[in-house]
C-alpha positions in Angstrom: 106.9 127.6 88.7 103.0 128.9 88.7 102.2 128.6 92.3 99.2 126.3 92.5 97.3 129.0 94.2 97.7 132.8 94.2 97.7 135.2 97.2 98.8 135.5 100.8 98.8 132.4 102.4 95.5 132.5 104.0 94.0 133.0 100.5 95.9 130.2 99.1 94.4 127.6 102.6 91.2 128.9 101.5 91.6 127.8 98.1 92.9 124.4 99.4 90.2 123.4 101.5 87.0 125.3 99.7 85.0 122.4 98.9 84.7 123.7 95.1 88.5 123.4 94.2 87.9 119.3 94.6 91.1 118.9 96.1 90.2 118.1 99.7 86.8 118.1 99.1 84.1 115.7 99.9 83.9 113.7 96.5 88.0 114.2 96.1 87.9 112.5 99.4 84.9 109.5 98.7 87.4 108.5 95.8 91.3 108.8 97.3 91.7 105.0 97.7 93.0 102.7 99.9 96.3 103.6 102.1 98.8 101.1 103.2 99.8 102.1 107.2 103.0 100.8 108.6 104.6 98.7 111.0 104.1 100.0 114.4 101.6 100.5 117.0 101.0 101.4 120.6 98.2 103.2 122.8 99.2 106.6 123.9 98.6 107.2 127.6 98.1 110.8 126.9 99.0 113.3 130.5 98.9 117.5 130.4 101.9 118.2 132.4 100.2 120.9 134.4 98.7 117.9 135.9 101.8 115.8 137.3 101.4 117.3 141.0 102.5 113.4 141.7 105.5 113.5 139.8 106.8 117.1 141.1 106.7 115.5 144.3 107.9 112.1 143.9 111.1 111.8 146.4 114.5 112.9 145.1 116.1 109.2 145.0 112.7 108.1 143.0 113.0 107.1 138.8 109.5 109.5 139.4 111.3 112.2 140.3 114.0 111.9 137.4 111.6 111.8 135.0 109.8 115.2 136.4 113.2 116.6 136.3 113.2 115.3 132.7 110.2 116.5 131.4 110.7 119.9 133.5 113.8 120.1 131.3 112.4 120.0 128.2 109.4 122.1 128.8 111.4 125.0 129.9 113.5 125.0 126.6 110.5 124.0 124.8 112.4 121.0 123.1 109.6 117.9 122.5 110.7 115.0 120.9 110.5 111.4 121.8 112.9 109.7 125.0 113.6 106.3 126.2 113.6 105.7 130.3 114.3 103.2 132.1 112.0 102.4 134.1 109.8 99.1 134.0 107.9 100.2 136.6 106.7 103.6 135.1 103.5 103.0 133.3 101.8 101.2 136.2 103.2 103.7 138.7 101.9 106.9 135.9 98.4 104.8 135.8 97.8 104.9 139.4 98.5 108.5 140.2 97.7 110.4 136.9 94.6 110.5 135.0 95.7 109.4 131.6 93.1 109.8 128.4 94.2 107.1 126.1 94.3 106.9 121.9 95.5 105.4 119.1 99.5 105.4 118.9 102.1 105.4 116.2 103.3 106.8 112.7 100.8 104.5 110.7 98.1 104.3 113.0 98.0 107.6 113.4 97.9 108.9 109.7 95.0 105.9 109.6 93.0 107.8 111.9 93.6 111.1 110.1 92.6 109.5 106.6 89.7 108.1 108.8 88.1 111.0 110.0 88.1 112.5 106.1 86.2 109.7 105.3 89.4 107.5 103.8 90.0 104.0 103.8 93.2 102.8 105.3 94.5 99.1 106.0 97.2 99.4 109.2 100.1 96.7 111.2 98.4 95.3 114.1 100.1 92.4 115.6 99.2 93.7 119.6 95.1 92.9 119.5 94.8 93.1 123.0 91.4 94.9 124.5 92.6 97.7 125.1 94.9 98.7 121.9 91.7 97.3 119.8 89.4 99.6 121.8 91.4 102.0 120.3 91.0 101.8 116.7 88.9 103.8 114.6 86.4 102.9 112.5 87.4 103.3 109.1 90.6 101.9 109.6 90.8 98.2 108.5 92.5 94.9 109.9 93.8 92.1 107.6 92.7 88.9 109.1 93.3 85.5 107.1 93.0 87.5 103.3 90.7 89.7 104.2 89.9 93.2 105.1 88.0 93.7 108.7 86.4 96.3 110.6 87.8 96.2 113.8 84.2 95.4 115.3 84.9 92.0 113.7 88.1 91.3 115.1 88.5 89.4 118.3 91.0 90.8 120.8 94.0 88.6 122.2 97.7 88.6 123.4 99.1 90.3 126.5 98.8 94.0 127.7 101.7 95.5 126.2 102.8 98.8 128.1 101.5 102.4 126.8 103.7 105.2 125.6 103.2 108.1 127.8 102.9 111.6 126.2 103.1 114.5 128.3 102.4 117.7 126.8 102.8 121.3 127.9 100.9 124.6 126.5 102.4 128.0 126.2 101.5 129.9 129.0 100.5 127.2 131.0 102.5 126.5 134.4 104.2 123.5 135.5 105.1 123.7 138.9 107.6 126.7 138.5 108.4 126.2 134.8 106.0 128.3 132.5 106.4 127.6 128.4 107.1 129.9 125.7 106.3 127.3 123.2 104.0 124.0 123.0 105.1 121.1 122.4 104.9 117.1 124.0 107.1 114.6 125.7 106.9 110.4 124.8 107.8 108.9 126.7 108.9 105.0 125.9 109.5 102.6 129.0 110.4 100.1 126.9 111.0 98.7 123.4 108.0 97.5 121.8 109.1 96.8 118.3 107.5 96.5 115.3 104.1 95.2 114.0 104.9 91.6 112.9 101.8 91.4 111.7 101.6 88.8 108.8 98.1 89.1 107.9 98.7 92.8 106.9 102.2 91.9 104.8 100.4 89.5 102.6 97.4 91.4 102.2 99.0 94.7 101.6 101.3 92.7 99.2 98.3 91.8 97.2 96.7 95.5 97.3 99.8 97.0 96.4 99.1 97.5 92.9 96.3 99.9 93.0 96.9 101.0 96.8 97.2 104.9 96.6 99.9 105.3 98.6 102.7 103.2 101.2 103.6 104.4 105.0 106.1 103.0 106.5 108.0 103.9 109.8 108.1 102.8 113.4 111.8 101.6 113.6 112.8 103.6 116.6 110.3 101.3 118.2 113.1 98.6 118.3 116.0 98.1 120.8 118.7 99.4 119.3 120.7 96.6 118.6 117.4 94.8 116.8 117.1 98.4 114.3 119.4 96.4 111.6 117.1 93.1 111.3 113.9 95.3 111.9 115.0 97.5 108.9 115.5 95.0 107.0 112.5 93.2 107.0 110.5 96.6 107.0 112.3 97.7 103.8 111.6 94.5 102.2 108.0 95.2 102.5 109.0 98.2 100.8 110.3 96.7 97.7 108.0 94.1 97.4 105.2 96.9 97.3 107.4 99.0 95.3 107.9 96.3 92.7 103.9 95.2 92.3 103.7 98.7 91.7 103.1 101.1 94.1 104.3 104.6 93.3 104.5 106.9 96.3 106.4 104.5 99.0 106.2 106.9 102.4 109.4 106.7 105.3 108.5 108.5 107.7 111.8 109.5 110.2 110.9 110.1 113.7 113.5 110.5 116.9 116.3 108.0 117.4 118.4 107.1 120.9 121.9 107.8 118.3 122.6 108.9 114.8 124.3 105.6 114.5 120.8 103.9 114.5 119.3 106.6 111.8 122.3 105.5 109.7 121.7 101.7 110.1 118.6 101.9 109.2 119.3 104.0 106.4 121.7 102.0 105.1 118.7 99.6 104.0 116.8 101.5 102.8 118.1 102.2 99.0 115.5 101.0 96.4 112.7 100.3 99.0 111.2 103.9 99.2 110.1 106.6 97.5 109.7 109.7 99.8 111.4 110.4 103.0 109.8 112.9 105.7 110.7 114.0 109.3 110.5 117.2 111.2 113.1 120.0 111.5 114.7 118.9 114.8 115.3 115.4 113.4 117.0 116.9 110.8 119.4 119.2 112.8 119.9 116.0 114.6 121.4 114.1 111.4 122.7 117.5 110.0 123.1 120.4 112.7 123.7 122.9 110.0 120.4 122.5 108.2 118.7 125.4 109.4 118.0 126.2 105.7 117.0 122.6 104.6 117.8 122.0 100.9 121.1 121.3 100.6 120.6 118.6 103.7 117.4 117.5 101.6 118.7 116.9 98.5 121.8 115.0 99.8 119.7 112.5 101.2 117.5 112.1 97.6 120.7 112.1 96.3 122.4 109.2 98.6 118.7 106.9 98.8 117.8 107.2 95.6 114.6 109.3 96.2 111.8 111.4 94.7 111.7 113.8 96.8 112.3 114.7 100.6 110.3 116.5 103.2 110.5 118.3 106.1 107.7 120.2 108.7 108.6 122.6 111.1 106.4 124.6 113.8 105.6 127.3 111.1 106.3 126.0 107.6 107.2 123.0 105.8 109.2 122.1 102.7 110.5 119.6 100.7 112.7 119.0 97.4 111.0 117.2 94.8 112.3 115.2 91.2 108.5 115.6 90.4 105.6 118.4 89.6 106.8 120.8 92.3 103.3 122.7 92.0 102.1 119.0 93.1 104.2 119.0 96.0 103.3 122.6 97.2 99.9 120.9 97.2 101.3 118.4 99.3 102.7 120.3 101.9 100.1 122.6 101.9 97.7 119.7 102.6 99.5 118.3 105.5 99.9 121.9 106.9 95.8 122.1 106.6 95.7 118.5 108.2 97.8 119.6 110.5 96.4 122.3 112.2 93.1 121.8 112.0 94.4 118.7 114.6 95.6 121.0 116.5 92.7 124.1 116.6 90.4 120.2 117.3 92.5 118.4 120.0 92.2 115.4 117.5 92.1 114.6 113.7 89.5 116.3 112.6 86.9 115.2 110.5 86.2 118.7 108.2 89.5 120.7 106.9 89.4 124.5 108.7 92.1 126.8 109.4 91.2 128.1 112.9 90.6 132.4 112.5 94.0 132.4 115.6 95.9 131.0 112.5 99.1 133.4 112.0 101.4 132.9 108.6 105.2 133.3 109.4 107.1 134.8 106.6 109.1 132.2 105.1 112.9 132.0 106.0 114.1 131.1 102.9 113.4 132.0 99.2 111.1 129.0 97.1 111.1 127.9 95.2 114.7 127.1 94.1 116.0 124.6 90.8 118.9 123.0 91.9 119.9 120.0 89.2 117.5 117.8 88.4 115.5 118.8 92.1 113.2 121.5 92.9 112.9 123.4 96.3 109.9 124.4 97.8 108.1 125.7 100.5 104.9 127.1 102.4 103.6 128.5 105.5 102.1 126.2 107.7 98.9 127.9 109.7 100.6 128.2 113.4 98.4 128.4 116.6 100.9 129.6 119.4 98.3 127.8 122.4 96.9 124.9 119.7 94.5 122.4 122.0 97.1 119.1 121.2 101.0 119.1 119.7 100.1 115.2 119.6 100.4 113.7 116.3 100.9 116.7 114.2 103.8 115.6 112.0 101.8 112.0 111.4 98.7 114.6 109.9 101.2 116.1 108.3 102.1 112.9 106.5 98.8 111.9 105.8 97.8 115.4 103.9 100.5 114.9 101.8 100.1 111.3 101.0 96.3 112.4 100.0 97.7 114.8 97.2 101.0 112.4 96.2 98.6 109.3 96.4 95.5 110.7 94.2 96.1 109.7 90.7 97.0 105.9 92.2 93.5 104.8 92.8 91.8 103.9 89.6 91.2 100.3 90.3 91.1 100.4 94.2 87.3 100.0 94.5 87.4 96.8 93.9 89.8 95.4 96.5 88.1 97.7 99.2 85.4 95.2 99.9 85.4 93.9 103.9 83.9 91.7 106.4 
């Protein structure tokens, strides 16, 4: 395989984003299409964990003080990662003693606001339009609204406060209470299940754009209760086909973190013939497969078993993938969402211009790529790793969206014409 760029990896990033190559640049950009953003949403109540004097405190017999324990836990192993805790009472008690900054939440909404920042039109699941949630959305990311695509300006907010998913995230370096991190990384934390977004507006209308959408996210299942995860797939996965079949050629799952591997398997169980590409991060993987450490074998099983074209996996310092298609196009891919990616992180949000930051260190890649195996392809890159980036938060979902740019970019010939909006 001709690498897609030549070089160390800092000359192949510059390549990547140097406005001239055209392949994140401006008019690459202008042109990418429409992106379809599923099913789940939530506002992120978003807490550094050098700031939870209140929690460190909490009494010992306290839910508080658990979760401190909790999060202390994780930060000194520097293991991230989503939980569910059970306590009803814990975003209202968080609200009045921390000092929250809230955003945009979930897989699709997320990878929305990525696309929207890069100047990329994206139609997202909202079914919870209360205030708040709506105060959260982007412009640039559209609402469907009785067969039509709406800014959210235009959309009038309603239904109850639904709960926020608190993140808590903790920098190298940076003390909590006693606990100091040797890695960064965040903590979300879910109070309760929200479920998906059964939002019918966006299932018809997405139905209807399918066709010359650029690309299909779906994810947002571990949202759901854990005896509601075989119903929910379902009905998410049927979306799937029914894109799939007007269609749509690059149909995104996007993993994320699971109460059991029981749930990963129900869910996966359905979803045979409704998706195209299949992504999560490393520790989900060792979670489904502890001997993964090198991913391929674990990779192409699952293309194997879901009938896939390809696979894809981002770690803290590269990312790979195996691929049934142009494996120079999926470098591009991964490279992509690695750009994405960090340049999130050097930000503190999604970025609106493509830099790697000059703190940027390349790892050497554990494993040799790229690699024929069969019919798939192995391969692999560096990913631009700040050890002390300014947020952890939503770096796999940028990820995702930097690849769906690349994998989505030969799908929008007729989009322009379904893009118009109230």
């Amino acid at each position: 395989m001709n690498h897609a760029f030549t070089g160390s990896f800092a000359q192949r990033y510059a390549a990547l984003i140097d406005p001239r190559s055209g392949l994140l640049g401006v008019d690459a950009l202008a042109s990418a299409g429409l992106f379809l953003c599923g099913i789940s949403a939530c506002v992120d109540a978003r807490v550094e964990m050098s700031d939870i004097q209140p929690l460190l405190e909490a009494p010992a017999d306290m839910q508080a003080a658990r979760l401190a324990a909790l999060l202390l836990s994780r930060a000194a192993r520097g293991v991230g990662g989503e939980v569910r805790f059970d306590w009803p009472e814990g975003p209202a008690w968080l609200r009045e003693r921390l000092q929250p900054r809230y955003a945009l939440g979930g897989t699709g909404p997320q990878a929305a606001w990525v696309l929207a920042e890069l100047g990329v039109p994206s139609l997202v699941a909202l079914e919870d339009r209360h205030a708040l949630m709506l105060r959260q959305i982007p412009s640039g990311v559209l609402l469907a609204e009785k067969g039509e695509l709406k800014q959210v300006d235009r959309v009038q907010p309603s239904g109850p406060h639904i709960p926020e998913i608190f993140i808590f995230e903790f920098t190298a370096g940076r003390a909590i209470g006693a606990v100091v991190p040797t890695r960064s990384s965040r903590v979300v934390v879910r109070f309760l299940d929200r479920g998906i977004q059964h939002d019918g507006d966006f299932e018809v209308l997405s139905r209807r754009l399918a066709s010359s959408a650029a690309a299909g996210l779906l994810s947002g299942l571990n949202d759901e209760a854990i005896e509601n995860v075989g119903i929910a797939s379902r009905h998410v996965f049927s979306l799937g086909r029914d894109w799939k079949a007007a269609g749509l050629g690059t149909i995104h799952f996007e993993l994320a973190g699971y109460v059991s591997q029981e749930a990963v398997e129900e869910l996966l169980s359905h979803a045979g013939g409704a998706i195209t590409s299949l992504g999560m991060s490393h520790s989900e993987l060792l979670a489904m497969n502890p001997s993964a450490d090198h991913p391929m074998e674990a990779l192409i099983a699952l293309g194997e078993r879901l009938g896939l074209d390809r696979v894809c996996v981002h770690a803290d310092t590269w990312a790979a993938a195996v691929t049934l298609n142009d494996p120079v196009e999926e470098e591009l891919a991964l490279m992509a969402g690695c750009a994405i990616a960090s340049a999130r992180a050097a930000n503190g949000a999604p970025a609106k211009t493509i830099a790697i930051a000059p703190a940027a260190e390349f790892h050497p890649l554990p494993f040799e790529t790229p690699v024929r195996k069969g019919r798939w392809t192995f391969v692999a890159c560096a990913s631009p790793y700040l050890d002390r980036p300014a947020t952890t938060l939503g770096l796999g979902d940028s990820f995702t969206a930097g690849c769906l740019l690349i994998l989505g970019r030969n799908r929008h010939a007729d989009a322009g014409a379904n893009l118009q909006h109230a």
